[in-house]
N, C-alpha and C positions, 0 to 999 in steps of 0.2 A: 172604448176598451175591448170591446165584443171583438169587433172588429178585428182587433190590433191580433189578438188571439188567434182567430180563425185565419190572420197570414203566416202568424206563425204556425200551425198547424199543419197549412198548407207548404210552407216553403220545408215540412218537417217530413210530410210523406213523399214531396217532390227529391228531395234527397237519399227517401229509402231506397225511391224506383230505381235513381241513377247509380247507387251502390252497387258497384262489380259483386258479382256472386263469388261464392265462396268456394275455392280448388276444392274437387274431390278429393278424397282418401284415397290413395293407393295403396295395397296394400303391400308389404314388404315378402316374398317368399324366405322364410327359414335357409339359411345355409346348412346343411349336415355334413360335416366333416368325415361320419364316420361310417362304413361299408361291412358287413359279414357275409359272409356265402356259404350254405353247408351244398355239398355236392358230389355225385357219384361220378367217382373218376375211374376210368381206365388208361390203364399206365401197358402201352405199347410197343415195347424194342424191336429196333432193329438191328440185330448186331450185325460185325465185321472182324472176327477175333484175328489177331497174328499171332500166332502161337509156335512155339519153339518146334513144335513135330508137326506143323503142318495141320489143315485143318482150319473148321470154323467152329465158333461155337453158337446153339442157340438157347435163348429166353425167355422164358415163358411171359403172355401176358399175361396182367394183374388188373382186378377190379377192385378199389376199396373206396368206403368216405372218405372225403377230403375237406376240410376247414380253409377257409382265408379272408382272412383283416384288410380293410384297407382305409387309408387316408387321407383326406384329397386336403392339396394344398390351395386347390383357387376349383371352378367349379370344371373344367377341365384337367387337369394335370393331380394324376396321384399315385400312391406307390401301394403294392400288394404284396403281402409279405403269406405264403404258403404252406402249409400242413399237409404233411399226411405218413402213412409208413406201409409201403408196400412188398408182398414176399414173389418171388419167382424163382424158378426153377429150371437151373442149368445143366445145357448136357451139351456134348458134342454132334458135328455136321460134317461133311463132308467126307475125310479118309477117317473121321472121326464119329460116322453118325450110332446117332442113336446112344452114344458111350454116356452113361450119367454122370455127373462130374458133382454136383450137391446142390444146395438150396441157400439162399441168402433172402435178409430182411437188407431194404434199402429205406433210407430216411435221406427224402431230397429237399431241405428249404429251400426254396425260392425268392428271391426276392426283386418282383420289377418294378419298372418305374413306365408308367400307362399315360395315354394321351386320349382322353376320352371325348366323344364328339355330341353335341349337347344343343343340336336345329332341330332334331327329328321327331320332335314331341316325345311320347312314350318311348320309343323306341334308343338306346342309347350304346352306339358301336364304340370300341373303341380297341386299340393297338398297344403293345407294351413290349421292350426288352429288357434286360435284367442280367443278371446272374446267381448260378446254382452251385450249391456244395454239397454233396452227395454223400451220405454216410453208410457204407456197407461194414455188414452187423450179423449175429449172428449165422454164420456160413457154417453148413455141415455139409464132410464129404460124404461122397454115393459111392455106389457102387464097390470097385478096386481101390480106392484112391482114400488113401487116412487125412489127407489134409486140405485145405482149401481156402484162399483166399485170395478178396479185392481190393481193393487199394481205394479209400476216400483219395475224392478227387472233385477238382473245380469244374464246370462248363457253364458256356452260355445260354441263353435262353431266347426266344423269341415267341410274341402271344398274338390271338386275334379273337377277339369275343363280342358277346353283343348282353345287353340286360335290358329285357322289355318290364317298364315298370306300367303294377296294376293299378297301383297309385303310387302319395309321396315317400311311403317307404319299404311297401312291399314288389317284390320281380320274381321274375324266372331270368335267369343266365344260363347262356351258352357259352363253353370256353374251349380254346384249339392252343396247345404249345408244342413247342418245339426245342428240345433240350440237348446240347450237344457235347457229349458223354462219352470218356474214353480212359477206363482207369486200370492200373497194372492188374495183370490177374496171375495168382502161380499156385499150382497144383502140388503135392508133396514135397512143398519146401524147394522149387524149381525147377523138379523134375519136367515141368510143364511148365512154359511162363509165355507170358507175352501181354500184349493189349487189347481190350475189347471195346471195339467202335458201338456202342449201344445206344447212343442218341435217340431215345426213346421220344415216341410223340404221348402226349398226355389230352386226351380230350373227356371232358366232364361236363355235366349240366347240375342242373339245381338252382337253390331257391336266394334269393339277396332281399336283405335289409340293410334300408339306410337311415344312420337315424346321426 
């Protein structure tokens, strides 16, 4: 009976050894759906006015905060949707310089659709187009001129940025756009009118969470 025992005991630890080991754990990374960035923007025009007497106009740049959301649909491809409200100040150039024309508030949401590239370890580039609806907003005229105003108006958008994460949900971003902007402009009711090619470049840096 001892015996009988001690086979079985033996044919019992013979079995442990042979027993395939047990798969690690892997562990699974969190998806974060969702992206903020507060950041200092400068909002840069270039204009190109055609204006009914000839002339160009120019625009001041603007530095303000800037806010933006975003949301990733899969761990590359997501869309960014933009804040912010910036003021500049319009005069004439050319047969026109130096002539002050007035001051406008512009409120441009953005909205693109990014392709983010996600080999690089920390480091996290990525590219986006979109489109932009531009609200110009409180306009007062200067100088000679009693009246003043710009036309909301659509354009497109093109991005290129990069967000080096310090870990899994704090960064620094850098961000380069390109916004292509051209809305009616008329000065005393039309005494002055035309178009202002302003396709302002917008480049910002600041801080992202993603959580």
């Amino acid at each position: 009976m001892l015996a009988g025992a001690t086979s079985i005991a033996q044919a019992s630890d013979l079995l442990g050894r042979n027993k395939a080991p047990a798969a690690p754990v892997v562990a699974v990374e969190t998806f974060r759906p969702w992206m903020i960035r507060g950041r200092a923007l400068v909002v840069h025009p270039q204009p190109n006015a055609g204006l009914n007497v000839g002339g160009d106009v120019d625009i001041s740049t603007s530095v303000v905060p800037e806010l933006d959301i975003s949301y990733f649909f899969t761990p590359n491809l997501a869309a960014e949707l933009i804040f912010g409200v910036t003021p500049h100040r319009v005069k004439g150039a050319g047969s026109l310089d130096n002539v002050q024309i007035g001051d406008v508030w512009l409120l441009p949401p953005t909205l693109m659709l990014q392709y983010h590239f996600t080999d690089l370890g920390m480091v996290k580039p990525y590219v986006g187009a979109g489109i932009n609806y531009t609200f110009f907003f409180g306009e007062k005229a200067k100088g000679s001129f009693e009246k003043f105003n710009l036309a909301n108006t659509i354009g497109f958008a093109l991005q290129a940025g990069v967000d080096i994460m310090i870990d899994k949900h704090l960064g620094i971003n850098l961000d380069v756009k390109k916004i292509f902007l051209e809305p009616d402009v008329s000065v005393n009711d039309g005494a002055i009118n035309g178009k202002v090619k302003i396709d302002p470049w917008l480049i910002s840096a600041g801080v992202t969470y993603r959580f």
